[in-house]
N, C-alpha and C positions, 0 to 999 in steps of 0.2 A: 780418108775421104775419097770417094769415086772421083774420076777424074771426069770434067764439067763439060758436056758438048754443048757447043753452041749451034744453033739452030734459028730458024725464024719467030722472033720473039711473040710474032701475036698467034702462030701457033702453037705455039707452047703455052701462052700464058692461059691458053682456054684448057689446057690440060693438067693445072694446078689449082688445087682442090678446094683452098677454103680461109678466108681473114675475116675478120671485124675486131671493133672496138672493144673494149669488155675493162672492168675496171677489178685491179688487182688490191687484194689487202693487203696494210701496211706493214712494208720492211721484204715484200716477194722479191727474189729474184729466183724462181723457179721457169724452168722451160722443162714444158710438159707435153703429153699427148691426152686428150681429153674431151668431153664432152661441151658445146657450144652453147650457151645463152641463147645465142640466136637463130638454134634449128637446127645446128651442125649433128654429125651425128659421135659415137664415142671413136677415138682412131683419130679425130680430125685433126691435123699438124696444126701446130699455135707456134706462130712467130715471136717471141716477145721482143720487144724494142725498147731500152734504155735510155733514157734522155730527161733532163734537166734545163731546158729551152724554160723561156717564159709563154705566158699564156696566148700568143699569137703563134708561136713555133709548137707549142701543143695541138691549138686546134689545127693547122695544119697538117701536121702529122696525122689527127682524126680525121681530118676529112682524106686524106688520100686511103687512109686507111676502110673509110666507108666506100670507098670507088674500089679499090683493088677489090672487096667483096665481094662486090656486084659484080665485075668483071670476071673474077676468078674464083671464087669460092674462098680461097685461104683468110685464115683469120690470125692478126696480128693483135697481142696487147701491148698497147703503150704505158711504160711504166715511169711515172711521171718521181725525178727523185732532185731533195733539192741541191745547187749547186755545190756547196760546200761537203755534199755527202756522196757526190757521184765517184769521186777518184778510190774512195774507202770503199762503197760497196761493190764497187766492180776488182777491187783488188781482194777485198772477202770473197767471191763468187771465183776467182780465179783460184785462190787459195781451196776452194772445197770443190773445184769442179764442177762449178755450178755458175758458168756464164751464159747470160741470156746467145738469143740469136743473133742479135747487134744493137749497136748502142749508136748513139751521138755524144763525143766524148769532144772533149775538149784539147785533148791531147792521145799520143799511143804513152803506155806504162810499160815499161820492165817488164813489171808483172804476168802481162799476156800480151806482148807482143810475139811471143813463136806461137801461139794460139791464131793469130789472124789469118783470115782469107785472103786469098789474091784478087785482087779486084781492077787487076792491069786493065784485062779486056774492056771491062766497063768504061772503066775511064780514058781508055784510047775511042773507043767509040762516042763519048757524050760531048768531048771540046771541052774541057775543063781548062780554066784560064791558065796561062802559063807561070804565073805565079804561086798559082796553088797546087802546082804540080811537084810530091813529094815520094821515091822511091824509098823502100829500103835498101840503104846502102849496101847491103848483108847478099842480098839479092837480086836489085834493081827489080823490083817488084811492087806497085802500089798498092798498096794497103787500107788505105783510109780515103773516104771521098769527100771534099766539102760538102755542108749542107747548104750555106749560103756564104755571099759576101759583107762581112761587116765592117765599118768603117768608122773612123771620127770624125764628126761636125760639129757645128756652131748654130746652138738654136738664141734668139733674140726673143724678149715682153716685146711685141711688136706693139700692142696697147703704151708702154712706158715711155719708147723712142717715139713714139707719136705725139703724145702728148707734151714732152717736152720738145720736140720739135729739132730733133736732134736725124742726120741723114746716116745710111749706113748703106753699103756695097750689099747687091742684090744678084750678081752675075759675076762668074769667074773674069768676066772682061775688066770689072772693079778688083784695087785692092786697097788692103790697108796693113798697118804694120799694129804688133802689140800696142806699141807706143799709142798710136792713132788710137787702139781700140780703147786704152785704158782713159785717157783725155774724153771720149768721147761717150763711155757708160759713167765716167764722174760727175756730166755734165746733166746724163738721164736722172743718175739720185740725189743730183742737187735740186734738179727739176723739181721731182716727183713725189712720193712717198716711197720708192724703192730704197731697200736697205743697203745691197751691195749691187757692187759693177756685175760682176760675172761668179758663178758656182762651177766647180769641174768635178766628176764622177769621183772618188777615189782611187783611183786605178792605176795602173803602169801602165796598161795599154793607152788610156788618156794621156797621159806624162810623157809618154815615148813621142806620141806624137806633137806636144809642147816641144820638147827636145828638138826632131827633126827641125820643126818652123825657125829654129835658132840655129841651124847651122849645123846642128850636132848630130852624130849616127850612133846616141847613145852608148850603150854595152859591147862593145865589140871586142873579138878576139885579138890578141895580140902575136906579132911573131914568134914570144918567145911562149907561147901558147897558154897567158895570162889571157885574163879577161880587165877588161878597162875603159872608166866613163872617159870620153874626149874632155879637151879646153872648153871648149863651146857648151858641153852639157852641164858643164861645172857653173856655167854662164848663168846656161838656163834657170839652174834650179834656184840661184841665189836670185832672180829676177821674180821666180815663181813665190818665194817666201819673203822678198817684197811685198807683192800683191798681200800675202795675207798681214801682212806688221802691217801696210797702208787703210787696213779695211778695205781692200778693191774685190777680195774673197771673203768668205766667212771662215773664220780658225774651223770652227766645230765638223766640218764635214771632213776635212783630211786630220785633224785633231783627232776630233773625238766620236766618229763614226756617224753624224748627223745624215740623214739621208738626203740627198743632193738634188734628188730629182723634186721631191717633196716641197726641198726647199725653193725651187724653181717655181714650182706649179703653186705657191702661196702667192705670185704674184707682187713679190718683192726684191726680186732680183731682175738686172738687166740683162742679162746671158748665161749661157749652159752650154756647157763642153761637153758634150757626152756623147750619142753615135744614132747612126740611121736608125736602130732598131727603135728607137723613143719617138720615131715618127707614127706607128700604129697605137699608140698607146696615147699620144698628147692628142689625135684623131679622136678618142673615146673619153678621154679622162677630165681634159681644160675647158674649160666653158667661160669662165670667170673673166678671160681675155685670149686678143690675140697672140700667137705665136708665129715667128717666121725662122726659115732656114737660110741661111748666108754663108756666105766663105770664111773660113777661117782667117785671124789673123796670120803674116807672117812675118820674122824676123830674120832675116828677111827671103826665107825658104816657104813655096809653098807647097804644105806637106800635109796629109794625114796621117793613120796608123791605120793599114786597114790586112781581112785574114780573112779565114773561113771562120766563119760564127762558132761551128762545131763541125767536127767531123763523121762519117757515118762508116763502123767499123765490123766487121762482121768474124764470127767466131768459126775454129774450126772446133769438133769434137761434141757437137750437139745432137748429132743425128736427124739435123734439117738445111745441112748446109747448100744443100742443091736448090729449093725451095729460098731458103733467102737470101738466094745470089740473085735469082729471079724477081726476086720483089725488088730489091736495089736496081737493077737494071730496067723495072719497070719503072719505080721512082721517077729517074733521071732522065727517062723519053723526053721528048720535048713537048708535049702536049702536060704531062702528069705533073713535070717537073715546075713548066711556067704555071700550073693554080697551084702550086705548093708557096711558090714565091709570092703570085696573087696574095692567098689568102692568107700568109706570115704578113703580108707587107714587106717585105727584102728585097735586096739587091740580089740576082742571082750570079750562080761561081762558074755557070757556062759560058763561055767564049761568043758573044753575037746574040746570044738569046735576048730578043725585046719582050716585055713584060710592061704589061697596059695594070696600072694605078686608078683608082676610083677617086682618088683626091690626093693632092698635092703631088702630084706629077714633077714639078720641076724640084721640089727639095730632092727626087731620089736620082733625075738625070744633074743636080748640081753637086752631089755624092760625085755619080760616075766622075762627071770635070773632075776633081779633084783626085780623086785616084789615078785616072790619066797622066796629071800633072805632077805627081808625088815622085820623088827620087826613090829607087829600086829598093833600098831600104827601109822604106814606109810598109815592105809588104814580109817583112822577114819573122816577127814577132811568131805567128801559129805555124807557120811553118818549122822555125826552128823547134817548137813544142813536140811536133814528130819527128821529127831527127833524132833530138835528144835522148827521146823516148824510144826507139831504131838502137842507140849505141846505147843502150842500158843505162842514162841517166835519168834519174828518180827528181824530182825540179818539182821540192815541195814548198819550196818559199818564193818570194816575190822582192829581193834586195833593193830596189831597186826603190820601190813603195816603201817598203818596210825602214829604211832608213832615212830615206825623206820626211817622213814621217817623223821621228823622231828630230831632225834638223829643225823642221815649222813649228815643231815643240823645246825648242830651246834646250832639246837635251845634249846638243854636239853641232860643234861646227861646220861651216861648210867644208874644210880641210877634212875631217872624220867622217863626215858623211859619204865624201868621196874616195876615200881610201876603205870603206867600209862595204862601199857597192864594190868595188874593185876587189879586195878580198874574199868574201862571200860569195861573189859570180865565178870566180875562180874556184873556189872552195868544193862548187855544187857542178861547173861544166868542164872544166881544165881535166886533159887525159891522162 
């Protein structure tokens, strides 16, 4: 690859050629040079861009995509692939030499990590929060840029607690402990017609942050270079498969794959644990009743689990690397970047950047409170994703979920369950 001058970016960016939207057939991952649907001529460099966001982190991406057009001519495809197939086809694509221009990945792979650009400059220039600041140890050299910040929250049937007449903490100035919360959504579905207290995502990244709220700093390395759940996490989880033997959860969504949001949005649950990004989406979807955003319980830690949504990773070896170093650093301006965030609905991963909301304003500044407030460890989850994947570990499973999982299912103990995450973290990160 030529070696990248920097220059004055809006002079440049008037002397880069050509993007738009254009929609690819299923299973592409080609980056080509080609003729434009919309006018371009044959020659015109085509960006493609990989990502697996849901449908507010897609149209974003199109809409920036329709701006950079207009502005610069270059034209970008967004290639929309779904989550559970992104880590495969970009590890095919690497495998056949056929990686797009960049992706939004959830993580770096093994697989093309000595493929990636350097993306230091970028990211010394745009204020990326300090948290999500990740080098290649190899090189000290950043390589991956957040796309946004994501976190965990606490959504309420604000319709349910109304009507039974039932108070809950509206401002991080309020708190309340599990204990409090669990007393207090009993009293909703004894009220009401609600069937359970609270539903949570199936996730580790949910859990992790259950974890933190009890004391715990989950999976941690250990001296003797073991991986291992704390006392405290051991706490948690036997409290968390309480909730589901009490009915305070419903078995079927960490059981047996129920879908959680779904089951929120019926209108028969008192709360949902799950994250900022279900704030554009309950804006579009919920009609049926109110919804409100709260603080999470603590026990007595107040934590979330919060990361860069995805990451935005760029390829060396495509024959457009100069061109979309430039879209990236256009991206992340601060004009491009805050309607990117706009129009996702997100928290953005810039350091200071404000970002004006159309509705519900205070659920995404009572996000911020709590990521403020969260112990340093609330922010290690996606980051460690890139390290890992920097020192060549491959982190194809989730121990963590996966045997939890089996515990709320009465297949093994709490004693196995936790000698189980403890062996398998080791198994998969220990050097």
């Amino acid at each position: 690859m030529p070696e990248r001058r920097r220059g004055d970016p809006v002079k440049r960016h008037h002397l880069i050629r050509s993007l738009a939207i254009a929609t690819l057939t299923a299973g592409a991952l080609v980056l080509a040079s080609c003729s434009s649907d919309s006018g371009g001529s044959d020659g015109d460099v085509v960006l493609e861009l990989v990502q697996s966001g849901d449908v507010n982190q897609g149209g974003a991406f199109a809409k920036l995509s329709d701006k950079y057009f207009d502005e610069t001519g270059v034209r970008v495809e967004v290639v929309e692939v779904p989550n559970d197939d992104l880590r495969t086809r970009l590890r095919t694509a690497a495998q056949a030499d056929d990686l797009p221009a960049l992706a939004a990945s959830p993580s770096t792979d093994p697989a093309w990590t000595e493929r990636l650009l350097d993306l230091t400059d970028i990211f010394n220039d745009v204020g990326v929060i300090d948290t999500l600041a990740v080098a290649d140890p190899a090189d000290d050299k950043v390589k991956a840029m957040p796309t946004t910040l994501t976190a965990v929250g606490m959504f309420l049937n604000k319709s349910l607690w109304d009507e039974a007449g039932v108070e809950y903490p509206t401002t991080l100035d309020e708190q309340w402990t599990w204990d409090e919360y669990v007393d207090k959504a009993n009293e909703v579905v004894a009220a009401t017609d609600a069937e359970y207290g609270v539903v949570m995502d199936a996730s580790a990244h949910r859990l992790r942050s259950f974890l933190f709220e009890f004391g715990s700093d989950g999976v941690t390395e250990q001296s003797d270079g073991s991986w291992a759940l704390d006392e405290a996490g051991a706490e948690a989880l036997e409290y968390f498969k309480q909730l589901h033997d009490d009915g305070v959860m419903p078995q079927a969504v960490w059981g047996a794959a129920d879908d959680p949001s779904a089951t929120f949005k019926s209108g028969r649950v008192a709360g949902y644990m799950s994250g900022v990004w279900q704030i554009a989406d309950f804006q579009e979807t919920i009609t049926d009743f109110e919804w409100v955003s709260v603080p999470l319980p603590q026990q007595p830690v107040r934590a979330t689990n919060y990361g860069a949504a995805s990451w935005i990773v760029a390829f060396d070896g495509t024959g457009v690397e100069e061109e979309t170093l430039d879209f990236i650093e256009w991206m992340y301006s601060e004009e491009n970047y805050r309607l990117y965030c706009e129009t996702q609905g997100c928290l953005p991963a810039l350091d200071g950047l404000e970002v004006s909301y159309e509705q519900d304003e205070y659920a995404f500044q009572l996000y911020n409170g709590e990521i403020a407030a969260s112990p340093a460890i609330s922010a290690v989850q996606t980051t460690d994703g890139l390290r890992f994947g920097y020192e060549g570990k491959a982190i194809d499973s989730e121990p963590l979920k996966d045997e939890t999982t089996k515990y709320l299912n009465n297949e093994q103990s709490l004693e196995e369950t936790v000698e189980n995450i403890n062996n398998v973290s080791t198994e998969q990160m220990a050097d």
